[in-house]
Structure formats: structure tokens, C-alpha cells
C-alpha positions as CSV (number, residue, x, y, z in Angstrom):
1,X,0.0,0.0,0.0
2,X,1.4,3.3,-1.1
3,X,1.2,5.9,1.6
4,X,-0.6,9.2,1.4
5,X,1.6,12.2,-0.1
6,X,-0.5,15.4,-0.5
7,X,1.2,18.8,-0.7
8,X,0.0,22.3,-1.7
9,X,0.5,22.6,-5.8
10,X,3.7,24.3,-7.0
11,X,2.4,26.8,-9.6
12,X,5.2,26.7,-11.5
13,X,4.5,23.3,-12.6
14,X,0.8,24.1,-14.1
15,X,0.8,23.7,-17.4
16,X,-0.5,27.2,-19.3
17,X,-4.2,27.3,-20.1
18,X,-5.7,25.6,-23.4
19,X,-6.6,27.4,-26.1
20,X,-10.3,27.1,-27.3
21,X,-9.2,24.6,-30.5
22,X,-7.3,22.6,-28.3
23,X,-10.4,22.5,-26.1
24,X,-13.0,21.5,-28.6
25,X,-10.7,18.9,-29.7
26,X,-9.2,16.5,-27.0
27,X,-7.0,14.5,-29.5
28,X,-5.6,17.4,-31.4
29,X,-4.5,18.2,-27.5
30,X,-3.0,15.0,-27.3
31,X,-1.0,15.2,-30.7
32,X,0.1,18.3,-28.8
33,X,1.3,17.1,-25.7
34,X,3.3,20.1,-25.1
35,X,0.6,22.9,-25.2
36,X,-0.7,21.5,-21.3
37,X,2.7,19.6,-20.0
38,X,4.8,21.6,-17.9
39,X,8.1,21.9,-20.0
40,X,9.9,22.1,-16.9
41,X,9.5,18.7,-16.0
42,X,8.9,17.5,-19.6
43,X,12.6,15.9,-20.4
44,X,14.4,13.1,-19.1
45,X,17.0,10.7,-20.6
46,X,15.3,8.1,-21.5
47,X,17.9,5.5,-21.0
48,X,18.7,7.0,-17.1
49,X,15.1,6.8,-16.8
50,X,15.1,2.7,-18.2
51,X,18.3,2.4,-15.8
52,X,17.2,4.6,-12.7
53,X,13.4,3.8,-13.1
54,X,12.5,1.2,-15.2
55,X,13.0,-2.3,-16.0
56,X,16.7,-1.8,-15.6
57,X,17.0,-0.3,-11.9
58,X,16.5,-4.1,-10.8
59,X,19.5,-5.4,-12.4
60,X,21.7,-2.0,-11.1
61,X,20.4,-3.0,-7.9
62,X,21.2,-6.6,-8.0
63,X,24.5,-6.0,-9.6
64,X,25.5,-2.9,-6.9
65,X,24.7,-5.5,-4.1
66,X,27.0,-8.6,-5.6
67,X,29.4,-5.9,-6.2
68,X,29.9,-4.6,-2.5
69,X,29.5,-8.2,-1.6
70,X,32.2,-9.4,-3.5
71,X,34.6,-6.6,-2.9
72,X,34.0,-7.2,0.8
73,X,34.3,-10.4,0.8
74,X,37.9,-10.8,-1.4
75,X,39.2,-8.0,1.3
76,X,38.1,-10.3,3.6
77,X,39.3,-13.7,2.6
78,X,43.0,-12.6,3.1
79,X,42.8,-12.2,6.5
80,X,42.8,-15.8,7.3
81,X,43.7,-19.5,5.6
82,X,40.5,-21.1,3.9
83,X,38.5,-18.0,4.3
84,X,38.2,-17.8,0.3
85,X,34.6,-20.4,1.6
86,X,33.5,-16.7,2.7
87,X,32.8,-15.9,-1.1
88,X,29.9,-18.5,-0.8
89,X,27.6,-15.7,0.8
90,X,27.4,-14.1,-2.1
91,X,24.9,-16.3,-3.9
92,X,23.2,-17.3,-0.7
93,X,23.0,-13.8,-0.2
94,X,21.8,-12.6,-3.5
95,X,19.5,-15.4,-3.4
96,X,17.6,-14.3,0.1
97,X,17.6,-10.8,-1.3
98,X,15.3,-11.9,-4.2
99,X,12.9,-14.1,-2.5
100,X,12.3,-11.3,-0.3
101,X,10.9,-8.9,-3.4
102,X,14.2,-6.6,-2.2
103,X,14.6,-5.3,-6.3
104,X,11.0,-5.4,-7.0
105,X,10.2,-2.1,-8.6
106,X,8.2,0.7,-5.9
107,X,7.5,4.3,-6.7
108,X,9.5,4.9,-3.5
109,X,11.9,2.9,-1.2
110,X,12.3,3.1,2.2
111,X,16.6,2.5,3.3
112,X,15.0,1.9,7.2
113,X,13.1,-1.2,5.5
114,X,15.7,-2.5,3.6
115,X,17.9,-2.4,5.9
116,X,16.4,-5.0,8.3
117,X,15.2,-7.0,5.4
118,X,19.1,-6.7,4.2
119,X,20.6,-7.6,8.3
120,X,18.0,-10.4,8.1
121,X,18.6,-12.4,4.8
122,X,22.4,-11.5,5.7
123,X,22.6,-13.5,8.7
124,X,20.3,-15.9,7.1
125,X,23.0,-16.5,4.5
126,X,25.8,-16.2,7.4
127,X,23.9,-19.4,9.5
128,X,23.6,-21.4,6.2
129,X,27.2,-21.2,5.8
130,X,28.1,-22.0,9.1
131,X,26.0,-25.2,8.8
132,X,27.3,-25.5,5.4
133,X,31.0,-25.8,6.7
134,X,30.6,-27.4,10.0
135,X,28.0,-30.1,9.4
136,X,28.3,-31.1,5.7
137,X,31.9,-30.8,4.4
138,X,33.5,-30.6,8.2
139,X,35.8,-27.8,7.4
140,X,34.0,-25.1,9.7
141,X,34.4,-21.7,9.9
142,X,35.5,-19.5,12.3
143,X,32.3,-17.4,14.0
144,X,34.7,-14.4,14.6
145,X,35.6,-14.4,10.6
146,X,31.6,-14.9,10.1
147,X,30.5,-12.2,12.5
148,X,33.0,-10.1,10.7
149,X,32.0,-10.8,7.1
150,X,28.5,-10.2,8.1
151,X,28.9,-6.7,9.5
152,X,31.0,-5.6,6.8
153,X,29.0,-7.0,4.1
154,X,26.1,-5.1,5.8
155,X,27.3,-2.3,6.3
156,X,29.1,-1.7,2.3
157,X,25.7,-2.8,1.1
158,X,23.5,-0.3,3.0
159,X,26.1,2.2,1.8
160,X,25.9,1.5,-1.3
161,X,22.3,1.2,-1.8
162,X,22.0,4.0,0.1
163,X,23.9,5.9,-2.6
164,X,21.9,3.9,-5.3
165,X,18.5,5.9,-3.7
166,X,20.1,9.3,-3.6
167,X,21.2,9.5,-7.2
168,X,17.8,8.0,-8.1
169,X,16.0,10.5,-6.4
170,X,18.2,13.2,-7.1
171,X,17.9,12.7,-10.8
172,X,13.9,12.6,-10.4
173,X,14.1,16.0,-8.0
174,X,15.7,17.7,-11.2
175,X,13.9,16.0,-14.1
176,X,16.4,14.3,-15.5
177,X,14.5,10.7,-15.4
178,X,10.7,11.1,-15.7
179,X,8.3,9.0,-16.8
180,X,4.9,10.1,-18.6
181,X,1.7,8.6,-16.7
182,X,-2.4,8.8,-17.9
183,X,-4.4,8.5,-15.0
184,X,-8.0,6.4,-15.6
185,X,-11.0,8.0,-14.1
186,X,-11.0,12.4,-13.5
187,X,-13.1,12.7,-10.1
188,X,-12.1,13.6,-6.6
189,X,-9.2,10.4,-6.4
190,X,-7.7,10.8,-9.9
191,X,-7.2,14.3,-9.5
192,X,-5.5,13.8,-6.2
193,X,-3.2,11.3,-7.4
194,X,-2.3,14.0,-10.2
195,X,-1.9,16.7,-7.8
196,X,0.7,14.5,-5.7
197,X,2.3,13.6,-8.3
198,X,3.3,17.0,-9.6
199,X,3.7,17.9,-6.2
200,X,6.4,15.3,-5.2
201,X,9.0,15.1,-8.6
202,X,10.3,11.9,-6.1
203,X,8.0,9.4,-7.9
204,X,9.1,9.9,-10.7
205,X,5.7,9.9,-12.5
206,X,4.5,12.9,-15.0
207,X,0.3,13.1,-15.3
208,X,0.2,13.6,-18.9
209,X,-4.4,13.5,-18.9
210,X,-6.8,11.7,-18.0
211,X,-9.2,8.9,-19.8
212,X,-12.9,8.7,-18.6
213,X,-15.6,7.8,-20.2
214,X,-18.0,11.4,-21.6
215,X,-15.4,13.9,-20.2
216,X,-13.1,13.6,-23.2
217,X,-11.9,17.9,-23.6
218,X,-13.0,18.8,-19.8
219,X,-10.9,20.8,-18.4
220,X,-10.2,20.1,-14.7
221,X,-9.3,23.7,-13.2
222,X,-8.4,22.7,-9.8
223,X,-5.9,20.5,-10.9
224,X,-3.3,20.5,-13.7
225,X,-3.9,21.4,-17.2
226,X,-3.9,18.2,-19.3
227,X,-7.8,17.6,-20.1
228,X,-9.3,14.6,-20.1
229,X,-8.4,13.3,-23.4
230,X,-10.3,10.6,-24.5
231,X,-12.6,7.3,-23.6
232,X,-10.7,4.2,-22.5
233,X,-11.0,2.7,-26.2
234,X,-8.6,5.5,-27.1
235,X,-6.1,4.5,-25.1
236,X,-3.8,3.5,-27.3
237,X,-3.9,6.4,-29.1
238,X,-3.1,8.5,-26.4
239,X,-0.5,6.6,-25.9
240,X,0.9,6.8,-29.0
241,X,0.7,10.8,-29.0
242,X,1.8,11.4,-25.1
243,X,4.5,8.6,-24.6
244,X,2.7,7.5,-21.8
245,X,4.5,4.3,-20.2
246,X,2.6,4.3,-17.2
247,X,-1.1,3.8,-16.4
248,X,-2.8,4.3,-12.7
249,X,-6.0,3.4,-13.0
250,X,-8.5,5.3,-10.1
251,X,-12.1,5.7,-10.3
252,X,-13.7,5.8,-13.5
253,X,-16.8,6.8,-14.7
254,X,-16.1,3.1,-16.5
255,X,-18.1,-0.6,-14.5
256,X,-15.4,-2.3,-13.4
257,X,-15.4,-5.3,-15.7
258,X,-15.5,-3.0,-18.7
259,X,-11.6,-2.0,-16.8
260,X,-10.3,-5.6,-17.1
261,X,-10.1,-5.2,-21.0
262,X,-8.2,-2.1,-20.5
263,X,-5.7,-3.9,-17.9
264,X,-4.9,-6.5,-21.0
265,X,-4.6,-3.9,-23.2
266,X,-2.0,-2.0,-21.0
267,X,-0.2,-5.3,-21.0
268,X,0.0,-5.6,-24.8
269,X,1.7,-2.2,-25.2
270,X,3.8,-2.4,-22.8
271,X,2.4,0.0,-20.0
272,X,3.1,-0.3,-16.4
273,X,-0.3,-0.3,-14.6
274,X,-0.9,0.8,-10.7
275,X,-4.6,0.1,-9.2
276,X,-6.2,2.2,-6.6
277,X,-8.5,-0.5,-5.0
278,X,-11.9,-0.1,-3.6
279,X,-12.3,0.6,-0.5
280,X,-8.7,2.0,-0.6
281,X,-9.5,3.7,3.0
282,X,-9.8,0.3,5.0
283,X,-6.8,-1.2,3.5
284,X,-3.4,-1.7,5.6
285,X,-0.4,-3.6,4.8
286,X,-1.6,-6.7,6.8
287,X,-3.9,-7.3,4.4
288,X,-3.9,-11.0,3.6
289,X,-4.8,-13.1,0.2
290,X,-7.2,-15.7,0.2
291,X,-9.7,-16.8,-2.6
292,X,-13.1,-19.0,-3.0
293,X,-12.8,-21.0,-6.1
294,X,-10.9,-18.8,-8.2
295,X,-12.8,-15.5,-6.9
296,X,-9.9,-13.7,-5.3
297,X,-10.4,-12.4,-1.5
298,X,-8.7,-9.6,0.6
299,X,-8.6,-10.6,4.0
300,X,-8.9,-6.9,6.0
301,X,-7.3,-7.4,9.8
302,X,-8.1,-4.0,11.2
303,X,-5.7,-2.1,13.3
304,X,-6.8,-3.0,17.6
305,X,-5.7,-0.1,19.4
306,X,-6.5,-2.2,22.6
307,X,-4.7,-4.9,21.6
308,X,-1.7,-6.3,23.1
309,X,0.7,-4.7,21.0
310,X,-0.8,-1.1,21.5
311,X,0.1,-2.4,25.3
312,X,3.6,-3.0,24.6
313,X,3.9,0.4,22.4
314,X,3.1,2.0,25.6
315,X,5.0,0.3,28.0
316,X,8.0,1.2,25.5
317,X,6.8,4.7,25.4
318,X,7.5,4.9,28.8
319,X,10.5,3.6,29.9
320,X,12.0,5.8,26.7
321,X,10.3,9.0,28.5
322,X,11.4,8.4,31.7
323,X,15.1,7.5,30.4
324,X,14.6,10.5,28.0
325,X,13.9,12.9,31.2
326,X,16.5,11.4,32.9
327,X,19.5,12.0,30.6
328,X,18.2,15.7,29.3
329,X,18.0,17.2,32.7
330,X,21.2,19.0,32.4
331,X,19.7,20.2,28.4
332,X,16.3,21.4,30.5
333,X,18.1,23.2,33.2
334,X,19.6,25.3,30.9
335,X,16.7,25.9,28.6
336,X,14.7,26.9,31.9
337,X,17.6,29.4,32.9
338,X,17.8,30.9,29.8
339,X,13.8,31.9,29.3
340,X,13.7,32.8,32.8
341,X,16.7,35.4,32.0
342,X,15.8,36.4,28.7
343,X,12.2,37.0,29.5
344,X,9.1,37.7,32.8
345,X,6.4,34.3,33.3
346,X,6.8,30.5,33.6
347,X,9.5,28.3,32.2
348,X,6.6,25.8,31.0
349,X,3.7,26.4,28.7
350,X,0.3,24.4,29.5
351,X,-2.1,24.2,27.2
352,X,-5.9,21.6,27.2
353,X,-5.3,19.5,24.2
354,X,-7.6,16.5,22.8
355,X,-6.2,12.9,23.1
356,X,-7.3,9.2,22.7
357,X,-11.0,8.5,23.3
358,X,-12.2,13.0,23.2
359,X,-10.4,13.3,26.6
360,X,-8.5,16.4,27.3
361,X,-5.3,16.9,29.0
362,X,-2.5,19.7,29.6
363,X,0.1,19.3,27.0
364,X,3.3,20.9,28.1
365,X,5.9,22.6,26.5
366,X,8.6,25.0,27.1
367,X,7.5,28.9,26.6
368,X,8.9,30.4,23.6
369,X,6.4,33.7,23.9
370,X,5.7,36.7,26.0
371,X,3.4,37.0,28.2
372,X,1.2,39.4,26.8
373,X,-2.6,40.0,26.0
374,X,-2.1,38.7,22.5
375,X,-4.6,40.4,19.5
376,X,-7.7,38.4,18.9
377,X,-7.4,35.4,16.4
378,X,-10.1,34.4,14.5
379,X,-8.1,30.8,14.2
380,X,-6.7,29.4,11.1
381,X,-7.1,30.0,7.2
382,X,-9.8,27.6,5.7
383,X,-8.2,24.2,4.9
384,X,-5.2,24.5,7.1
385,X,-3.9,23.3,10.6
386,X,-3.2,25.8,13.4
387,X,0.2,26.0,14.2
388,X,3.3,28.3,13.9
389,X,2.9,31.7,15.1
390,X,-1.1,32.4,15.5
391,X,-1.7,36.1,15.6
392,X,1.0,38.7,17.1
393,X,4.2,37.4,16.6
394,X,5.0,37.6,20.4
395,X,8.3,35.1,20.3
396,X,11.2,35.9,22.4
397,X,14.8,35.4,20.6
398,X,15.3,32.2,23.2
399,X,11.7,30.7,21.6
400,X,12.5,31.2,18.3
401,X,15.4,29.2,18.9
402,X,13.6,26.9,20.8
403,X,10.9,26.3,17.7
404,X,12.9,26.2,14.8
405,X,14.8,23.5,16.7
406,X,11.5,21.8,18.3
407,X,13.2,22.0,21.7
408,X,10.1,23.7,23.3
409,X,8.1,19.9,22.7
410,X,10.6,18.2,24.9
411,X,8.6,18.3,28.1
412,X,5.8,16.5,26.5
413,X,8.0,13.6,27.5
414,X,6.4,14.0,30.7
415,X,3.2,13.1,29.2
416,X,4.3,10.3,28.0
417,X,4.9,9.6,30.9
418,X,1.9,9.9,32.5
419,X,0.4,8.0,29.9
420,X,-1.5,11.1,28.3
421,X,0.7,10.9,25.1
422,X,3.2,8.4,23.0
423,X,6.2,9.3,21.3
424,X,4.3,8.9,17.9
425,X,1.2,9.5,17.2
426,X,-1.3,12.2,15.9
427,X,-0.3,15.4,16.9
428,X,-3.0,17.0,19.6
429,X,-5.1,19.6,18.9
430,X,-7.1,22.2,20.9
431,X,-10.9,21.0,22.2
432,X,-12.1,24.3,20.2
433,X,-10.3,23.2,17.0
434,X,-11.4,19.6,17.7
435,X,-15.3,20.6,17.4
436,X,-14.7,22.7,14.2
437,X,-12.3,20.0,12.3
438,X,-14.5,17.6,12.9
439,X,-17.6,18.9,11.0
440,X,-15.0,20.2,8.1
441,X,-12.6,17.3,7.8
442,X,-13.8,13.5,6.8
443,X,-12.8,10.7,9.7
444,X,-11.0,13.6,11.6
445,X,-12.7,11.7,14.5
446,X,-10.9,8.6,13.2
447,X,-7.3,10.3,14.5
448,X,-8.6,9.9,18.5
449,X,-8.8,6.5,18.0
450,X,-5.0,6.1,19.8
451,X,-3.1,8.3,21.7
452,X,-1.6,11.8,20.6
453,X,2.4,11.6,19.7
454,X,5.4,14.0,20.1
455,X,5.8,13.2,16.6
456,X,3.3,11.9,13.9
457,X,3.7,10.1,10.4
458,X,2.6,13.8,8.9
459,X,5.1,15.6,10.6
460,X,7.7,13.4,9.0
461,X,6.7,13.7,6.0
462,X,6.7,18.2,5.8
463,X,2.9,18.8,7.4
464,X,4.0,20.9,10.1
465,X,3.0,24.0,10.8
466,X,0.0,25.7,8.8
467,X,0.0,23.0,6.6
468,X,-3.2,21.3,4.3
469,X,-5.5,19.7,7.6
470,X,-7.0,17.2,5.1
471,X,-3.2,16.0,4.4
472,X,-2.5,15.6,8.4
473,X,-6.1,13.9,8.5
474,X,-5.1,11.6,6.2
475,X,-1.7,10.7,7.3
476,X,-2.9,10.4,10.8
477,X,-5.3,7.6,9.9
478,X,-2.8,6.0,7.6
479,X,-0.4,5.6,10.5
480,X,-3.1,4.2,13.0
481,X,-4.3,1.5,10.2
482,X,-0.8,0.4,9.4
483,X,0.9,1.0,12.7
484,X,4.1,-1.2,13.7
485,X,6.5,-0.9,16.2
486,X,8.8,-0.8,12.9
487,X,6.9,2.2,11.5
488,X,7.4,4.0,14.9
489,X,10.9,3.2,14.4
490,X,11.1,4.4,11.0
491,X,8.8,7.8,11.9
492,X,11.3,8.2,15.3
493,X,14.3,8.0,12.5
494,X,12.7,10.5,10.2
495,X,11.9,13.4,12.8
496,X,15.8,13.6,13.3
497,X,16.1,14.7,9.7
498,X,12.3,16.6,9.3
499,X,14.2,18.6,12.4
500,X,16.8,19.5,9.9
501,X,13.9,21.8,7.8
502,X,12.8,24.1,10.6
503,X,9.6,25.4,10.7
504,X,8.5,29.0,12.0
């Protein structure tokens, strides 16, 4: 399951309006192709785009990882007599890799993930050989030199995919691979996926239109310029006229079984094809496969929040809090010392916030204004989060410091603590904010369902501050469905680096 990605739209990447010929005439648009595509983002090499993002990134993959491997390994082997058997985790290795889908082809990677998929079929390979040696040809190995060999091997293959992902992402950031994408079906979801998509250069996907059945020349204004440009029996011509390569297929105006024929069709020019599936909202990545007869079934296991692994995530929570408190007292003195010198009030900030189940609690944090009757606020702009500075800008020098580098959330470890919050989670909000958002904003409701977090999948991923509510709404609710103790992990490892992008 591909996780939400919703930003504001860069203007600079709307294609210019459509003339009224272009208009009246969809596939004259499409034979056209530059007249609505951003030129900006409209080149790309197309063999760095087949090695970087195509068929070929597999095989660069695969062949960076034997590679590091073998290098490793033949630095290795001279270190000790018979240690050339070493060499022998290479194919094991490579082997583990592929059975665990490691160079199947995403729209975005996550190093975190690899990694312990990479440590695991490592030391997989690593045990295999030590049976290998010492049960089966009697000619064991020494566990130091395997210990060894399997550090260093992970560590030069995290390095190197690591570099791998960077130059990938790097080359999609400036538009130097890009591949052209028509997106099937032009309501609410298919011009969301079009939006992200221009919004995010990182997967690599270009909207060139949309197919739907009786829109063929609308003109979606909200969105980006490409109309829709045909029905789904055109598809091939569109393709012929965009260079489409890629197909997402959304909702349609289109039954579903008349979209199977358009699936094969896909398939015989070549396209890549990405489904949205029904019922996209209650899907999480422990959905299982099953089938009746040959009538396939997706076995939905909801996300318990009272469950026994919520239990553990908490009990975790809390002995990292109290360690946390522990080892930053000398951090907090000094924070307290410098706001009390630097400005009149409290060292700590209370203020009611909403958390799991509607029930309110004083969220803490370290004052970074002054005290002052602030100016009336009427609360934030239409569509966005509160956050940031909220009316007079009433920040002392020590607090803008303390913001831009998120110090000022630290004591909320102390509500962690006392079990009001958890390191990750949705971020709380005000009780008045709570009653407006949740008449304005679908399954904001949904986000109470666990407890509030210091940190949040949104935050992570650039909603902080007065940022799209929707997009924290949605994020929110795709970390509760899909939570892991390995996606708090991951989202713990990604505030370090969102804290490298300050926000006001």
C-alpha cells in the first residue's frame, strides 16, 4: 500500500491554459502534448530513466549488491587461511535478497526497510554457511571471521544502496528521469493522485491526462492542465501521442469489468499499470490473500488499538520517557535558565489539548512567547492546521530558537509519561479546534482513536505548521491503520532529519 503524499500545488508546474481549439478537440491536444505539460518537467534521458526507473533499476540493484558483496568479501578472505569459503555468501546472499521482493520495482523505497530485510537475509546466508561448513563438508568456519563478514558486508551494502536511492531521487528532484503517466478515471481520487504527483518530482511519475468515459476535452481547473483526453478505447492512441509508459487506473466513470479489458490492453503495449482499490481507506499492509474458487479475497485485519501490541507500544513509550527525562536534565536546566533570564512568566507552557477516546489533558511545553494579552485570532485560514505563530508574533529570541529546533516539545515527555501521550502518534489539537475540524474534515474523529504523539507520520513527512488539515487527516489515519513498532521506528528516524527543515 502506497502511503498518502498530499502537498499544496507548485504553480510553477501548471501547465498554461488551453486554447479554445485545443479544447473542442481532445485528440488534437493530445497530438500536442506540449501545449498542457509543464516543459519544466517534460525531459528526461530516456535510458537513465530505463536504468534509474525502469526495468533496468532491478539489475543495477542486483548487480550494486554482488558488487559490495564481493569486494568485501575478497578483502576479507585474506585475513585468514581457507577463508576464500566466505565468497559462498554471495549467492546465498543474492538469493535471500530476491525471494524477499528486495529489487522489485516501488514508486519509492524506504533505506530503514531494507535495511532490516538486508541484516536479516544477511545472517540468514551467514547461519547457512556456518551449517554449510561445519555439518556437511567438516571444514568449519570461524564465527569471529563470520561475525565479521557479516557486518561488513552489511554495512558496504547499505552504503551503497544508500547511494543507489540518492542518485535516483536526485535525478527525479531535477527532471532528468521522468516517466509520462495517464491517469484512468477524472473525479475527486484521480485528480489527487495528479496533484501529488506534480507535487512530489520523487516518484518519478509525469500526469500527462486523464481517460474517462463522456469527459473527453474537460478541463479540470483545480488540478493540472492536461484535459481529459479521450474514452478508454482511445487508449492507445493517447499513448501513441503522449509517450505514456505508465497507467494508474483510479475511479472511472467506466463498470469495473469494462476496466479488465483495458488492464490487458496496457499489458500488450507495454504499460506499467498501478490500481487504486476499492475501498482504498480500510486497506493496511496486513492485508492477507485468500480466494473461494478462483474468486480472489482480501482478507482486511483492522488495526486493535486495545490490543496487546498497543500495550507493549506504551510500555515502550514509557521507559524511553522516563530515560529521555533522565538524561536531558542537564539540556532542561539550561533551557529553563535561559527563558527565565531572557524574559518575565513560567518556564513551561500548559495548554488543554484532545487525546485518545475526546479526553482532554494539559500538554506541556517550554515557553517560547511573551506574556502578553495577544490580539484576537479568528483561528486558522480555511483548509489549514493551526500551528506556527497564531496572531502577534509575540516570540522571544530564546523561543524562536527553541521552535525552529523543536526544543520547546521536549517536556511533553512527561506526558508520555503519564500516559496522556506516546512518542508517535497524531499530533493533539485544541478541544475548540477539535469541534470545528470535525464537522470540516472526513474521519477527523478517526485520529482519537489512539493516543496523541510527540511526533506523527505527517510531521515526518513536511505537514508541520499551517499545513493542508485534510493531508494531516489523512496521514494520521494511515499511521493508526498500518501502525508497527517498525513504522514508529522508522517515523522516530525521520523526525531527526524533518528537524533538519525548521519550521516558524
Amino acid at each position: 500500500m502506497t502511503p498518502p503524499e498530499h502537498f499544496a500545488r507548485p504553480e510553477v508546474l501548471l501547465a498554461p491554459p488551453l486554447d479554445d481549439s485545443v479544447v473542442a478537440s481532445p485528440l488534437r491536444a493530445v497530438a500536442q502534448p506540449k501545449a498542457y505539460v509543464a516543459e519544466r518537467w517534460a525531459g528526461g534521458s530516456q535510458v537513465l530513466t530505463w536504468l534509474l526507473d525502469g526495468r533496468g533499476w532491478a539489475w543495477l540493484r542486483a548487480g550494486a549488491d554482488a558488487t559490495v558483496l564481493l569486494t568485501v568479501l575478497a578483502i576479507e578472505i585474506v585475513d585468514f587461511r581457507g577463508g576464500v569459503r566466505l565468497l559462498d555468501l554471495v549467492p546465498l546472499a543474492m538469493l535471500l535478497f530476491w525471494l524477499r521482493g528486495t529489487y522489485r520495482r516501488r514508486l519509492s523505497s524506504s533505506l530503514l526497510v531494507g535495511g532490516l530485510s538486508a541484516a536479516g537475509s544477511l545472517a540468514t546466508a551467514a547461519i547457512a554457511l556456518a551449517f554449510w561448513s561445519g555439518y556437511v563438508v567438516d571444514r568449519p568456519l570461524p564465527e569471529s571471521a563470520l561475525l565479521r563478514a557479516w557486518a561488513l558486508c552489511f554495512v558496504a551494502v547499505m552504503a551503497g544502496r544508500a547511494l543507489l536511492l540518492s542518485i535516483r531521487q536526485l535525478a527525479r528532484v531535477l527532471g532528468l528521469i521522468t516517466t509520462p503517466a495517464l491517469i484512468v478515471g477524472s473525479g475527486r481520487v484521480g485528480i489527487q493522485i495528479a496533484e501529488r504527483l506534480l507535487s512530489r518530482r520523487s516518484y518519478g511519475l509525469r500526469p500527462v491526462g486523464f481517460l474517462d468515459r463522456g469527459a473527453a476535452g474537460a478541463v479540470l481547473p483545480e488540478v493540472i492542465n492536461p484535459p481529459v483526453l479521450g474514452d478508454l478505447e482511445e487508449l492507445g492512441e493517447v499513448v501513441r501521442a503522449t509517450g505514456a509508459r505508465h497507467v494508474v487506473i483510479s475511479f472511472a466513470r467506466d463498470r469495473d469489468q469494462e476496466l479488465v479489458p483495458l488492464i490487458r490492453h496496457c499489458s500488450e503495449l507495454g504499460l506499467d499499470v498501478s490500481l487504486v482499490p476499492r475501498l482504498f481507506e480500510s486497506i493496511n499492509q496486513r492485508l492477507t490473500r485468500d480466494s473461494i474458487g478462483p474468486l480472489p479475497l482480501h482478507v482486511i485485519q483492522p488495526t486493535n488499538p486495545r490490543s496487546w501490541e498497543f500495550a507493549s507500544k506504551h510500555v515502550l513509550d514509557r521507559t524511553i520517557a522516563a530515560l529521555g527525562l533522565v538524561a536531558l536534565v542537564p539540556l532542561f536546566g539550561v533551557v529553563a535558565i535561559a527563558i527565565k533570564m531572557t524574559s518575565r512568566g513560567p518556564v513551561l507552557f500548559r495548554q488543554l489539548r484532545v487525546g485518545r477516546d475526546g479526553k482532554v489533558f494539559k500538554m506541556l511545553k517550554f515557553r517560547s512567547m511573551l506574556i502578553a494579552e495577544a490580539a484576537a485570532w479568528q483561528g486558522p485560514d480555511a483548509g489549514l492546521a493551526p500551528g506556527g505563530v497564531e496572531g502577534d508574533d509575540r516570540r522571544t529570541p530564546v523561543g524562536r530558537f527553541l521552535r525552529r529546533t523543536s526544543i520547546d516539545e521536549l517536556p511533553q515527555l512527561w506526558n508520555v509519561l503519564r500516559g496522556e501521550m506516546s512518542l508517535v502518534g497524531p499530533r493533539p489539537e485544541r478541544p475548540e479546534f477539535v469541534d470545528q475540524f470535525r464537522d470540516q474534515v472526513l474521519r477527523y474523529d478517526d485520529r482519537h482513536r489512539v493516543k496523541s504523539g510527540i511526533t506523527g507520520a505527517a510531521q515526518v513527512n513536511g505537514l508541520r505548521g499551517k499545513t493542508g488539515l485534510a493531508d494531516r487527516v489523512e496521514w494520521d489515519n494511515y499511521y493508526i491503520e498500518n501502525w508497527t513498532l517498525v513504522l514508529d521506528l522508522k517515523i522516530l528516524a525521520h523526525t531527526v532529519l524533518a528537524l533538519l527543515r525548521p519550521v516558524e
